[in-house]
ZAMARGU-4260 file (C-alpha; in steps of 0.2 Angstrom, whole numbers, plus 5000, padded with zeros to 4 digits):
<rodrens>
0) 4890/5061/4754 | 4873/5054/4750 | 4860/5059/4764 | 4850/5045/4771 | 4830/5051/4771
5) 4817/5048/4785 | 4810/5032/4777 | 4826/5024/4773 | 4828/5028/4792 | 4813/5021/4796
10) 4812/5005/4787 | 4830/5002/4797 | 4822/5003/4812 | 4807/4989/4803 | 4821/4977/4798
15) 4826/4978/4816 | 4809/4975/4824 | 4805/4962/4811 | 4825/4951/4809 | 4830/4953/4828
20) 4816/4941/4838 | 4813/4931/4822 | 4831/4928/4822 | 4836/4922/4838 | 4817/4915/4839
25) 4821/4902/4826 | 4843/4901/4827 | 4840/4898/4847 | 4826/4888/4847 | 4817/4898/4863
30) 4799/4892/4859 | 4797/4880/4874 | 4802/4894/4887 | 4798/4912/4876 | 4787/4912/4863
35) 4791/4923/4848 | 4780/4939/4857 | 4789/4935/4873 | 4805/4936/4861 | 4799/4952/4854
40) 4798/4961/4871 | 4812/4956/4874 | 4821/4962/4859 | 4811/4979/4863 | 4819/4980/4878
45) 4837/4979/4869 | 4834/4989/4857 | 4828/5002/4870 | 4840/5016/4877 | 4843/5005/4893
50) 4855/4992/4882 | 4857/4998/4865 | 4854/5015/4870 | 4869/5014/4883 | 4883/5005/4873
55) 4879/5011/4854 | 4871/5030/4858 | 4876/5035/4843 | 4868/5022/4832 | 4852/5024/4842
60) 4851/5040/4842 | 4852/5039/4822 | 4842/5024/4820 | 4827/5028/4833 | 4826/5047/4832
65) 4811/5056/4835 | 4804/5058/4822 | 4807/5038/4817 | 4800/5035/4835 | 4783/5047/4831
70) 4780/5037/4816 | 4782/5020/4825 | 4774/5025/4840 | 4756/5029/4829 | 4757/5010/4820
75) 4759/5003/4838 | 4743/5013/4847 | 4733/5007/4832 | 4742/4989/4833 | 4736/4986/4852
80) 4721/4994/4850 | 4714/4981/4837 | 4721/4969/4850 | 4714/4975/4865 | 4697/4975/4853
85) 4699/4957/4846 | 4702/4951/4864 | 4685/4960/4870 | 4676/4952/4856 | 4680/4934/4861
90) 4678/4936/4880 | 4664/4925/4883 | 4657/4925/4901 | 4642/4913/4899 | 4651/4897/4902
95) 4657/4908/4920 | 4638/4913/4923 | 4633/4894/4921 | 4648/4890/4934 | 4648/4906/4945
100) 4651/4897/4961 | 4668/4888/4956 | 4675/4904/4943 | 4670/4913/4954 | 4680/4907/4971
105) 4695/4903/4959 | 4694/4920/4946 | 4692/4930/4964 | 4708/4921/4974 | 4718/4920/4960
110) 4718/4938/4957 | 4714/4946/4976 | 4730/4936/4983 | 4744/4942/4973 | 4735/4960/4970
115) 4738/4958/4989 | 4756/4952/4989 | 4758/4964/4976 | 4754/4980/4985 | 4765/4974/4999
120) 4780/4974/4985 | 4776/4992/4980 | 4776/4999/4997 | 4791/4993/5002 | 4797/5000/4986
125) 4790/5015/4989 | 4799/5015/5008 | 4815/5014/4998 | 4816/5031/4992 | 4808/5041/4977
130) 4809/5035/4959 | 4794/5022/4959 | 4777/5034/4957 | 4773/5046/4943 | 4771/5065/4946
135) 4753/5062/4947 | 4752/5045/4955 | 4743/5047/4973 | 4752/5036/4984 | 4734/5024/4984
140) 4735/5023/4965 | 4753/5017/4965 | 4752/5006/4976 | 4735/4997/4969 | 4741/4998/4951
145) 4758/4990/4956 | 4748/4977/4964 | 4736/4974/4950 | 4750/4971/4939 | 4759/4957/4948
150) 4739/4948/4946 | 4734/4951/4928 | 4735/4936/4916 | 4738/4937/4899 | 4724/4929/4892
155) 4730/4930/4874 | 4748/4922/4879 | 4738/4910/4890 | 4729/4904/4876 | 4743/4901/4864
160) 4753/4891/4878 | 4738/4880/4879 | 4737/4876/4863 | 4756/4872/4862 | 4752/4860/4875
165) 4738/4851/4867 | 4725/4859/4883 | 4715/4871/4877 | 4698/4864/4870 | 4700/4851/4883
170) 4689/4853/4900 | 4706/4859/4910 | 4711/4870/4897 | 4690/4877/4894 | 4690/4880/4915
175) 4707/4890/4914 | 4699/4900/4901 | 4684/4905/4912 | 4696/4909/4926 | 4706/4922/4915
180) 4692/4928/4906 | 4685/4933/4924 | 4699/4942/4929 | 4702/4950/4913 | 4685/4961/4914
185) 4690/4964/4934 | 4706/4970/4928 | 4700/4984/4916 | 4687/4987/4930 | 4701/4992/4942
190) 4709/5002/4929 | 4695/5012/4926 | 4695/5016/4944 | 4714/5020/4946 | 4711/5031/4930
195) 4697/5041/4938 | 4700/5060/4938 | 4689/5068/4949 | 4691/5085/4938 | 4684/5075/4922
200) 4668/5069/4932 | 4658/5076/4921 | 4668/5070/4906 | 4668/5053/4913 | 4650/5053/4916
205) 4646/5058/4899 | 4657/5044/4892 | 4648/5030/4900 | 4630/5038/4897 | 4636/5039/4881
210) 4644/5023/4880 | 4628/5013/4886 | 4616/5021/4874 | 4630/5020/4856 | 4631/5001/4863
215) 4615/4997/4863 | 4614/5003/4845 | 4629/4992/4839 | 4622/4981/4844 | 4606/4984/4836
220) 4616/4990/4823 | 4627/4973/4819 | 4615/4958/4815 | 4607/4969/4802 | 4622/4971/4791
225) 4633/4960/4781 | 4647/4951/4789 | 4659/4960/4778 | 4652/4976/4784 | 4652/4973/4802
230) 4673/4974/4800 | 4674/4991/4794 | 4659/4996/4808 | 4667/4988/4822 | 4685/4997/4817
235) 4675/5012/4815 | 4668/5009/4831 | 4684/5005/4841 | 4691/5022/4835 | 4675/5031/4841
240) 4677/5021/4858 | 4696/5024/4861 | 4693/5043/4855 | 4680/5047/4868 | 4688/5035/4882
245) 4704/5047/4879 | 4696/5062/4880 | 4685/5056/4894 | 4701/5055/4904 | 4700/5034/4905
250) 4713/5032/4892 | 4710/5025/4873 | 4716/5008/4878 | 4700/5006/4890 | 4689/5012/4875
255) 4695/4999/4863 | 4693/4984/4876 | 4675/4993/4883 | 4670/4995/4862 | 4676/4973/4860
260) 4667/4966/4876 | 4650/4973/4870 | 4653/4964/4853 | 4647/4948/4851 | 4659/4935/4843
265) 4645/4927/4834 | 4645/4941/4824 | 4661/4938/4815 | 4667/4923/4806 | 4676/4913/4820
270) 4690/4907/4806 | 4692/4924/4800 | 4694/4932/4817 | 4709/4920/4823 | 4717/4924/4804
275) 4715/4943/4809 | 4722/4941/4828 | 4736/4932/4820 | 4738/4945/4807 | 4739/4959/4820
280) 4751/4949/4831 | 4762/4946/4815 | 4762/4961/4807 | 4758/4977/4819 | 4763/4971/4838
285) 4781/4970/4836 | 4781/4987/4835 | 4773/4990/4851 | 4786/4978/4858 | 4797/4990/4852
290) 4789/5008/4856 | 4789/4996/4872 | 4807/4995/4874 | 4810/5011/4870 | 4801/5016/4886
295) 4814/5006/4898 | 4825/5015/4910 | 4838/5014/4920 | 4839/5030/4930 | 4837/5025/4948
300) 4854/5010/4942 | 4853/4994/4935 | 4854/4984/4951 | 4841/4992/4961 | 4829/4989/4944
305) 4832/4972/4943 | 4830/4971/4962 | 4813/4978/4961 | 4810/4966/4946 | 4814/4954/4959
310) 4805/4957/4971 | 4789/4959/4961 | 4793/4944/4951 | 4793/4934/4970 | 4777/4944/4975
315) 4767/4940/4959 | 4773/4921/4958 | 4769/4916/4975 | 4753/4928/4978 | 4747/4917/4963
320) 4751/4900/4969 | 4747/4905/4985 | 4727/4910/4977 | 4727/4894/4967 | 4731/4883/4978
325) 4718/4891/4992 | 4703/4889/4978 | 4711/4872/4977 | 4707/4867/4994 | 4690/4877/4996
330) 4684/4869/4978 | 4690/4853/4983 | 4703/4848/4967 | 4712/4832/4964 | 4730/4833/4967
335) 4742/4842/4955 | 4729/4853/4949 | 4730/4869/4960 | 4752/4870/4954 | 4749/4866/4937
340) 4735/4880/4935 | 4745/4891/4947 | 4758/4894/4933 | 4749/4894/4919 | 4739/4910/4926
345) 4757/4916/4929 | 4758/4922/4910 | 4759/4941/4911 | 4768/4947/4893 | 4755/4957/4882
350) 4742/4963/4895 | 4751/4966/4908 | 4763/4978/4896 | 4747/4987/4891 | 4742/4989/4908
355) 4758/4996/4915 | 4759/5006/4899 | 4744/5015/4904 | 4749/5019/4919 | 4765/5026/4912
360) 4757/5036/4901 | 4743/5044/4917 | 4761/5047/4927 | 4756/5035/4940 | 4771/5027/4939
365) 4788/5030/4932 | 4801/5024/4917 | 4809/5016/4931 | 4794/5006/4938 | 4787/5002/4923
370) 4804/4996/4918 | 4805/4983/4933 | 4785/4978/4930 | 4792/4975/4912 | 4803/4964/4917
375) 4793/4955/4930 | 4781/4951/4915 | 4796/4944/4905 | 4802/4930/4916 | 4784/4926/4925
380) 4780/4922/4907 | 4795/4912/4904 | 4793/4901/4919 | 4776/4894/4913 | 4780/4881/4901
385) 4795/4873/4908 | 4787/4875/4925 | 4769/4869/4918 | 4774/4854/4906 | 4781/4843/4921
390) 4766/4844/4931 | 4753/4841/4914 | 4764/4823/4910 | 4762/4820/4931 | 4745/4823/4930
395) 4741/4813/4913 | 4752/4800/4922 | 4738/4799/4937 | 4724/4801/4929 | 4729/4785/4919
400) 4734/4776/4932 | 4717/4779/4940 | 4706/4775/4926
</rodrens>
């Protein structure tokens, strides 16, 4: 009998990542309600040991053994570190500064009021019996890092719904943008504050001195050299930054984004840089899908998980809504405008499964936890568009009407 070796293995388990999503992607035709990337998690999640795992064990335990999985895991850490970087890179927060008062109200409602609803979700969760919080979660640190996750907003996924609906470099589209953007640095913030260990003050403390003084020189650094060159020393860079993060105790994840945001997008070639982020997208972040997926569990049953999904999904949805339409009334909108904004900040895939990731990875939180946020993330994403492209055609419809 011929033995099958480790890469043969491994390059199975690529033809899976790679022919599953694309498959039904393309034979099913979800892009108006899942993306490809929202197909992707998906396909994580079944190809993880909660589906796959459960009714062809012996199958995945030949296809995604650990060695296979060691390998895979390596591209994906590298995969959403470039994409946690790229996304830094192009946060610009000038056009918020110049309109602090109206971001600022809208960014800070939108993100308070479901973090709120959010933390009410995980204590009740937390009521039901034990299973939710990590070995080292502190009950305070569940709870706030439950809520943060029914808040984020993906902005990457944001982006690409907006340009499938024709928005994005128009003023609706630029004011979401500002909003998301806002709430994106807020996020990692938090993170960073969940993640402190009070043990690794010092190391902490030494990363951020640190930090500040190597950012100042990149960016000294960077308009002196060729744009050619500033690829290699920003990649450099973002190892550097996620290594020391890590062994700061922060995670390497809050490096990467820390090592983007204080990098100037004018420093890269704008066409270049969207060619790369589709590259990473295409080519590296299925496989975090994937390592993704592999970390679902069903432990605590299948019920009670989806229930938690649930719940969290109803928390998150209407704690955002609820934000919206409150900055809605304060700021004064035209009609239409607080729903229609409402869910498109409800897009959750990609940012959301990094931040839950984290968490996993601190112990804060459990499989079983991060397998009901996971989930959460999936169908808050999936609601956008359908729930979203009414309201635009309403809206076009009155302001046409009224011109």
């Amino acid at each position: 009998m011929v033995q099958i070796t480790l890469t043969e293995v491994y390059l199975i388990a690529m033809i899976l990542i790679f022919a599953v999503p694309f498959l039904i992607w393309r034979l099913f035709r979800t892009e108006y309600y899942a993306p490809l990337a929202v197909v992707q998690i998906i396909c994580g999640i079944l190809l993880g040991p909660g589906i796959m795992g459960a009714f062809f064990p012996d199958y995945y335990a030949f296809v995604f053994r650990p060695e296979v999985i060691g390998a895979l895991n390596g591209v994906a850490w590298w995969a959403v570190m470039i994409f946690v970087w790229v996304a830094g890179i192009e946060l610009d927060l000038s056009e918020a500064w110049q309109k602090r008062r109206e971001t600022g109200v809208t960014a800070g409602l939108a993100l308070i009021v479901p973090l709120i609803f959010g933390s009410v979700a995980a204590a009740i969760l937390l009521q039901t019996g034990s299973g939710w919080a990590g070995e080292k979660g502190q009950y305070w640190q569940v709870i706030v890092g439950i809520g943060m996750a029914c808040a984020v907003t993906a902005l990457p996924i944001l982006i690409l719904f907006m340009e499938k609906l024709e928005i994005l470099r128009q003023p609706l589209g630029q004011r979401i943008l500002r909003y998301a953007s806002l709430d994106d640095v807020v996020i990692w913030g938090v993170l960073a504050v969940i993640l402190l260990d009070w043990q690794r003050m010092g190391r902490q403390g030494a990363f951020l001195a640190g930090f500040a003084v190597a950012a100042y020189l990149i960016r000294r650094l960077m308009p002196k050299i060729a744009e050619s060159d500033r690829w290699y020393v920003g990649l450099i860079w973002l190892a550097v930054c996620g290594l020391a993060a890590d062994w700061a105790g922060l995670h390497y994840m809050v490096g990467a984004f820390l090592s983007g945001v204080v990098l100037d997008a004018k420093y890269f070639d704008q066409k270049r840089m969207d060619y790369f982020r589709a590259t990473v997208l295409l080519a590296m972040m299925p496989v975090f899908f994937l390592s993704t997926g592999l970390r679902t569990n069903w432990d605590v049953g299948g019920v009670i998980v989806f229930g938690a999904a649930a719940l969290l999904l109803v928390a998150s949805v209407t704690g955002k809504l609820a934000g919206i339409h409150l900055a809605g009334r304060l700021l004064k909108w035209e009609k239409g405008e607080a729903s229609m904004i409402g869910w498109l900040l409800q897009t959750k895939a990609l940012i959301m499964i990094i931040f839950a990731n984290i968490l996993l990875d601190k112990d804060i939180i459990t499989n079983q936890t991060f397998t009901a946020l996971l989930l959460m993330a999936v169908g808050s994403t999936m609601l956008t568009i359908p729930m979203v492209t009414p309201k635009l055609k309403a809206l076009k419809m009155m302001v046409s009407r009224s011109s």
